[in-house]
Structure formats: structure tokens, C-alpha cells
N, C-alpha and C positions, 0 to 999 in steps of 0.2 A: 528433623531428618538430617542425614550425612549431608556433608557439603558436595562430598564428589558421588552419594550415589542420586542414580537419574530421577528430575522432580518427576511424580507419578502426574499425569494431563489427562485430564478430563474435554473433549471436545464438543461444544453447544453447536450442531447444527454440519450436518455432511454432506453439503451442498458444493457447488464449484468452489469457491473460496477453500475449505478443506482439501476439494482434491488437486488445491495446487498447493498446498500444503503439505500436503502428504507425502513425496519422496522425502522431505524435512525429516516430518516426524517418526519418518521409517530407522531412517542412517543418521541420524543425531547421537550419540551414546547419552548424552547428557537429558536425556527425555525420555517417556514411558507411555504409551498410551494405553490407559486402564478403564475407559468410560468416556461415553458418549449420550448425547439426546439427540434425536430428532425426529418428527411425527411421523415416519416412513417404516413399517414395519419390515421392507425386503431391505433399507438400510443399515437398519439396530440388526437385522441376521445378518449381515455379511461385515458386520462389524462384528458382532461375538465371532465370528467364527475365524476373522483374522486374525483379532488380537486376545480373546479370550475374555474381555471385558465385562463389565454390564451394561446396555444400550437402552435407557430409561426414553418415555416416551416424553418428557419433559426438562425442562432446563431446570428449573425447582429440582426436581428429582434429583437431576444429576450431580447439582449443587450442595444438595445434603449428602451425596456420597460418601464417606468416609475415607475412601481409597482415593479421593483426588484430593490433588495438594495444590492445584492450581487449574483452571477453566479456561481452556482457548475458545472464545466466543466468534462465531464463521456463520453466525445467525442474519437474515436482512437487517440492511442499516437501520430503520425506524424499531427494533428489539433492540437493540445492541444496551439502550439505557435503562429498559427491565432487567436484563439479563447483566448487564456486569452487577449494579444493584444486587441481586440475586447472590450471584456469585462473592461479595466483598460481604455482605451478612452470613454468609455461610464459613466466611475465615477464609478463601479460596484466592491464592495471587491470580493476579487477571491478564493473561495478554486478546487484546482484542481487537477483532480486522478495523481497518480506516475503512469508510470516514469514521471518527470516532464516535459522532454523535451527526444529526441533522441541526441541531439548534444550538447554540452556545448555553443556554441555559440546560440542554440534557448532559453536555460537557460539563458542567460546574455542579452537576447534580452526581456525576458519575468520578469526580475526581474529589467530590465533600467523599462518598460512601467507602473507597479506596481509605479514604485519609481516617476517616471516623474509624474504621474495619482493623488500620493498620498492616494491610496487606497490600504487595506490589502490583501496582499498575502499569503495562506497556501497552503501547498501540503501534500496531503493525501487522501484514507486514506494508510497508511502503518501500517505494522505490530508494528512498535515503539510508536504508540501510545498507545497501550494497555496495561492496569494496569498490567497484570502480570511482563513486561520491564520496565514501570515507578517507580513500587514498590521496581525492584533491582536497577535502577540505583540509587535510591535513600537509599538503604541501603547501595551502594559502595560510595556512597558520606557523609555519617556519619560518617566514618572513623575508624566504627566496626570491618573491616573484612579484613582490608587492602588495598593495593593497586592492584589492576588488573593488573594481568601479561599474562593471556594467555584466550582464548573462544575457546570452541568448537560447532558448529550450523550446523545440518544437518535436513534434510527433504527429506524422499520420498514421490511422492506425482502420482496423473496420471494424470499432468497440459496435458502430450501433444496430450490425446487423447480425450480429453475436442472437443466438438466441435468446431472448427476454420474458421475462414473469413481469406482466402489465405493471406494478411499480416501481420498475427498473424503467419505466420511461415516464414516468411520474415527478417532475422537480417535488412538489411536494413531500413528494414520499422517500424525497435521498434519490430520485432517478435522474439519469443523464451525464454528461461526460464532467461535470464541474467536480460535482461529490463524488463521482468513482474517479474517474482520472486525472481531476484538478490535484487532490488530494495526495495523487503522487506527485505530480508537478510540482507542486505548489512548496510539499515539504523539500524537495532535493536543493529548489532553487533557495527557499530560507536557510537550509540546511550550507549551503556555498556559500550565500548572502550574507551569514551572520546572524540572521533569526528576526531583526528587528524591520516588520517594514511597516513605513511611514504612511501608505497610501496606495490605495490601486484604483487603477482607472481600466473599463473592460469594454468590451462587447461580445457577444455570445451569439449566434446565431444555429436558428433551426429549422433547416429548409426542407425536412422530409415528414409530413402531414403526418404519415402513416406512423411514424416513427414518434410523433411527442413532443418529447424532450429535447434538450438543447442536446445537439452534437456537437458543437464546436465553438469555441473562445479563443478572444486575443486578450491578453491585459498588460499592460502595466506597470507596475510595482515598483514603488519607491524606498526603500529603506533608509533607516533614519540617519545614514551618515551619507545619504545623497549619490550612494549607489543605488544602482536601478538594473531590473532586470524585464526582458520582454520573452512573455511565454505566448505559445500558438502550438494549441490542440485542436485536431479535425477525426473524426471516427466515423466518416461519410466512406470511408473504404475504397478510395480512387488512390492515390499517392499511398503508395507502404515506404515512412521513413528506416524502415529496417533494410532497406536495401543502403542509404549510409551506412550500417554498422557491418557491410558485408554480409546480409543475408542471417543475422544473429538475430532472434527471438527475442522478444520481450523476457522470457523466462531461461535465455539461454542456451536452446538448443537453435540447430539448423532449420534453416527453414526455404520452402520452398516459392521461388519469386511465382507470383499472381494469386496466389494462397486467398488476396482482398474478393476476386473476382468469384473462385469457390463457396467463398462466407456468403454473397450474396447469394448465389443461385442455390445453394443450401434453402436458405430462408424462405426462398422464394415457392421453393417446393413443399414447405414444413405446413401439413395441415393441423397442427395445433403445437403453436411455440412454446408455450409453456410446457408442454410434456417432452420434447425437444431438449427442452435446457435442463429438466429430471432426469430425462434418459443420460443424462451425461454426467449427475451426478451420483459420488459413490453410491453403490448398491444397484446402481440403473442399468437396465439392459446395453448403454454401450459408454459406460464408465472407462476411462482411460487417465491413468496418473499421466505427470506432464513428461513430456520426452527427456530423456538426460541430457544435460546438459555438458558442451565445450566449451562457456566462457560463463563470465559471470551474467548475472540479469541486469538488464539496463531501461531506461524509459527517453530513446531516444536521445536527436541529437544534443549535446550540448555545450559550448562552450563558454571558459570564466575567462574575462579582460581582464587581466590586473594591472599595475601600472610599468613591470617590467616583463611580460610574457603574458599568451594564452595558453591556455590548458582547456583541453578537449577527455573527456575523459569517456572510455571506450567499453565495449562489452569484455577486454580481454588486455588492459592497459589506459595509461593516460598518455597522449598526446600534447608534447612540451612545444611553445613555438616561442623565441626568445631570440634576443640579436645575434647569437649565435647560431641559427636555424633551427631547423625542425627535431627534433628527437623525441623515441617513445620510452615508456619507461614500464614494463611486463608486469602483468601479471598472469600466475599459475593460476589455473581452471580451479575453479571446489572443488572438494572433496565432497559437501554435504552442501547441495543448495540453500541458500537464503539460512544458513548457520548464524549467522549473526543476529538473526532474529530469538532463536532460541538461547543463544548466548547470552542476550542481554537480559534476558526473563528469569534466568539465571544468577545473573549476578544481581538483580533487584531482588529478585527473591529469597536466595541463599545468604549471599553477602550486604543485603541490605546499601546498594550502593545505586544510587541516582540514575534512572534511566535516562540517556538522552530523548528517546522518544515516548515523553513521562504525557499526563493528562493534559498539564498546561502547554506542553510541547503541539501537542494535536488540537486543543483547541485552539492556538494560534493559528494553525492550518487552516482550521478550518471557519476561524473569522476572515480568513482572505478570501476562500469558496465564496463565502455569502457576500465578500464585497464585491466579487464578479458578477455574481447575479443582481447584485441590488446598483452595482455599478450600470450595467448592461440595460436595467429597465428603468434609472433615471437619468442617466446621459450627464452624470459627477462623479468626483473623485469620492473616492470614503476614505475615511481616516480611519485607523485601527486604533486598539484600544486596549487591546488582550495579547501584547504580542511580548517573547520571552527571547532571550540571546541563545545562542547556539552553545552551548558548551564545548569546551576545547575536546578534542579528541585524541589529541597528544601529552 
């Protein structure tokens, strides 16, 4: 196909993960949505009827498609290693939600089938793709500010009382905050880090019965040139760190303080959560794409020590602090949220050019998840073992 006309997308699965995807794939020029799967027949119609598609009831299906040139998989995390498989024997470039896999070995099963296929693989979208991390990593690689010695990244958030389908509070099954929100933590701070880290030391905690799964970790992380980074995730929905970013969203619109307090008593009233968290996906009785957005997406607070300056980097700029004082340095709102995600799909796909956020990129990521957990339930360090450098960005 043309270089500059838009790759034709196929999407596995129209669940929330898509429909935060979605004002994306709307306003992107460089993307097509032609097809879709997913088991939900009032989905696949309000899918033909947006986009004119075919809306197969299968990922198989969709995968032998003709008319897709590439499968964005928004399918639950334990599918994701069928389905990109699927997708890389059908010739199909892959971009696919994180986590990228539950297991390292479904990671190295899913980055052999890409490699075998010959066709592009990205995993995203995660929090590292967003210009506010791009624009520091890329001021720590000028070699203005120093060398990066230490991060701090925390986030309260009320991930756990989000309506949930019983394996979203499943560790086994990819549920709880390490696989879904580690996952973005975990890459932004590699991603600033330099990719390589040496070791993590964690604990995890999950004090809501009702609830499962671990809501909350502290870990760690040692990288192999002896910077170290200490992240603290809680999704117990008491503390909303979005009130540091000035009341900015996770996804970048406004948001309203106590918003935490709402999600719970939501829940609390919800007599059957699983159809709860349906109803809010595309095709569902109260589907809503994500509010537009005033600044870019961020995944709370965080700041980089380097050894001449910190840098804090913001929903809508980075924040300089150096011996000369404080200074911000702007950035313009998007145009087209989380654009960088389909950019890079793009240029792996079209121009055949190296994703940063490639299969062995994600499963670096996601051997530090499983160090938190395995760290958390033996009370040692783990040593990595699968871990890849960051590629310059500049």
C-alpha cells in the first residue's frame, strides 16, 4: 500500500480499551477503521453502522479479512497471545493494548510469530508514549541536565472500584493494578531510566477482600548503572493524585475534584458489575468516548533527579528545576490524542523502521510486573534477565 495513504485497521474486541481509543482512531488521518470483532451483536451493529465495516463475530474472522492491513488487539489480557498469533499468520501488522502478555513465555511466543510473519509489532498504548515522557527523555539525552540518578512516580487513582468483569480482579488472569497500571508505570519510568534495570525489590498490598486482587505496590528498581527509581501505585480511590496536575485527567481532559468518592458509591449501587462495565462499552446502553481533551495524557506525579537539574514533566509541559531556578518549558495541547501511538504503527509498518515500543521492549516491562509480584510474595530482590536499553529518541 501507499506510504501516505491511511493503514486500513482492523479492531479485535470493543470493549473500554477501544473506547479509549477511539477519539484516536476517529481524527488520525493516517488510519482507517474497516473491521472489527467482537462477541456482542449490538456492538458489530453500531460498528457497521459508524464506520461501514464488516464486524465479524471472531478474531480468526477478522484476521483473514482482506480489507485489514493491520489488527489493533483491545481484547482481555489472557487473549492477547491467541490473537496477536492470529493476527501475525494472517500477514496483519499488530498493534496491541499492554500488558502485552501475562507470562514472558506468551511474550516470546508473540514476538517469535511477529518475527516468523514479518510483520510489525507495537504494544501500546501505554503511558510512555506521551509527549510529556518523550519530551524528557529526550531533554536527558542532550546531555543538559546530566546524568539520571534517581525517579520518583506515584499515582493515586480509584482503578479498583472501576467497574470490573471477575478477571480484572484475578492476578492470575492479568487482574489488579501491577498488570494494568504497573505496566504503565513501569514502562514511563524504564522509558526515563534508560531501559536497563538491574533489580526490583516490591511490596504489594490488598486490603479490600471484596475487591481480590492487589490494588496497590511500592517497589524499587534498580537499573544497571546504579540509578534507581521508587514507584507507589494505590487505586483504593481515597487520594486522587490528579489534583497535583491541576485537576488533569489521566486521559487529559478536566476533571472534577471528588470524582474518587462518585466511582465508589457508583459501585456500590451497581447490581451486576459486569454488565456495568458492558454498558459502558462501545455499542452499550451508556457508551461514552473519552472527554476531549486540554493537555496531554499523563500517569501522574513524576519527577527525574539528574545530576545538574530535576525535571518534573506535566500534563501540559515539563517543569525545569536547576541552579538557576524554576522554569517551565510548554507544550501545545493535541491535536489528535495519544497520536503517537498510531504514528509509530506507522512507521513500523509503512517504513519498516524499529518500534520503540517493540515486543522485547514490553516484555521487559512486563518482567518487572512479575518481579513485583514475585518480589512482594517472597520478601527478595529479583534480578532481571529480559531487559533491552531505551532507544534514543533524538
Amino acid at each position: 500500500m501507499s506510504a501516505t495513504a491511511p493503514l486500513r485497521l482492523g479492531a479485535a474486541g470493543l470493549g473500554r480499551a477501544f473506547m479509549i481509543m477511539l477519539p484516536t482512531l476517529r481524527a488520525h488521518p493516517g488510519v482507517r477503521l474497516v473491521a472489527a470483532a467482537d462477541p456482542r451483536p449490538e456492538a458489530r451493529a453500531a460498528f457497521e453502522r459508524e464506520f461501514g465495516g464488516r464486524a465479524h463475530a471472531s478474531v480468526e474472522s477478522m484476521c483473514a479479512d482482506r480489507a485489514v492491513d493491520a489488527v489493533y488487539i483491545a481484547t482481555p489480557h489472557q487473549c492477547h497471545v491467541d490473537d496477536v498469533i492470529a493476527a501475525a499468520a494472517h500477514g496483519k501488522h499488530v498493534l496491541v493494548e499492554k500488558p502485552f502478555g501475562i507470562t514472558l513465555a506468551q511474550c516470546r511466543a508473540m514476538i517469535d510469530a511477529a518475527r516468523s510473519a514479518r510483520v510489525a509489532l507495537v504494544v501500546g498504548h501505554s503511558h510512555s508514549f506521551d509527549a510529556p515522557y518523550a519530551r524528557t527523555r529526550a531533554l536527558i539525552e542532550s546531555g543538559a541536565y546530566g546524568e539520571v540518578r534517581m525517579i520518583g512516580a506515584q499515582y493515586y487513582t480509584d482503578f479498583m472500584y472501576r467497574p470490573r468483569r471477575p478477571e480484572e480482579l484475578d492476578t492470575s488472569q492479568g487482574g489488579g493494578v501491577v498488570f494494568s497500571q504497573g505496566s504503565h508505570q513501569v514502562d514511563v519510568v524504564r522509558l526515563l531510566g534508560g531501559g536497563r534495570v538491574r533489580s526490583v525489590r516490591a511490596q504489594c498490598g490488598a486490603w479490600d477482600r471484596a475487591r481480590g486482587s492487589e490494588g496497590a505496590y511500592a517497589a524499587l528498581l534498580r537499573f544497571e548503572d546504579d540509578a534507581f527509581a521508587s514507584l507507589v501505585y494505590s487505586g483504593y480511590a481515597h487520594f486522587d493524585s490528579d489534583e497535583l496536575a491541576g485537576w488533569i485527567g489521566e486521559l487529559g481532559a478536566r476533571k472534577r475534584p471528588g470524582h474518587h468518592a462518585a466511582t465508589r458509591a457508583a459501585l456500590a449501587s451497581a447490581t451486576d458489575e459486569a454488565g456495568a462495565k458492558m454498558a459502558r462499552a462501545y455499542g452499550g446502553a451508556h457508551a461514552t468516548a473519552a472527554a476531549a481533551p486540554v493537555a496531554h495524557n499523563h500517569f501522574g506525579s513524576i519527577v527525574v533527579s539528574c545530576t545538574r537539574a530535576d525535571l518534573r514533566p506535566l500534563p501540559d509541559g515539563i517543569m525545569i528545576y536547576d541552579e538557576h531556578g524554576a522554569r517551565r518549558e510548554a507544550l501545545d495541547a493535541p491535536e489528535v490524542p495519544r497520536a503517537e501511538v498510531i504514528d509509530e504503527l506507522r512507521a513500523a509498518a509503512l517504513d519498516g523502521r524499529q518500534p520503540l515500543h517493540s515486543g522485547e521492549w514490553a516484555m521487559a516491562t512486563l518482567e518487572v510486573c512479575l518481579a513485583v509480584l514475585e518480589s512482594s510474595r517472597s520478601g527478595h530482590d529479583i534480578d532481571m534477565r529480559h531487559q533491552v536499553a531505551a532507544p534514543r529518541t533524538t
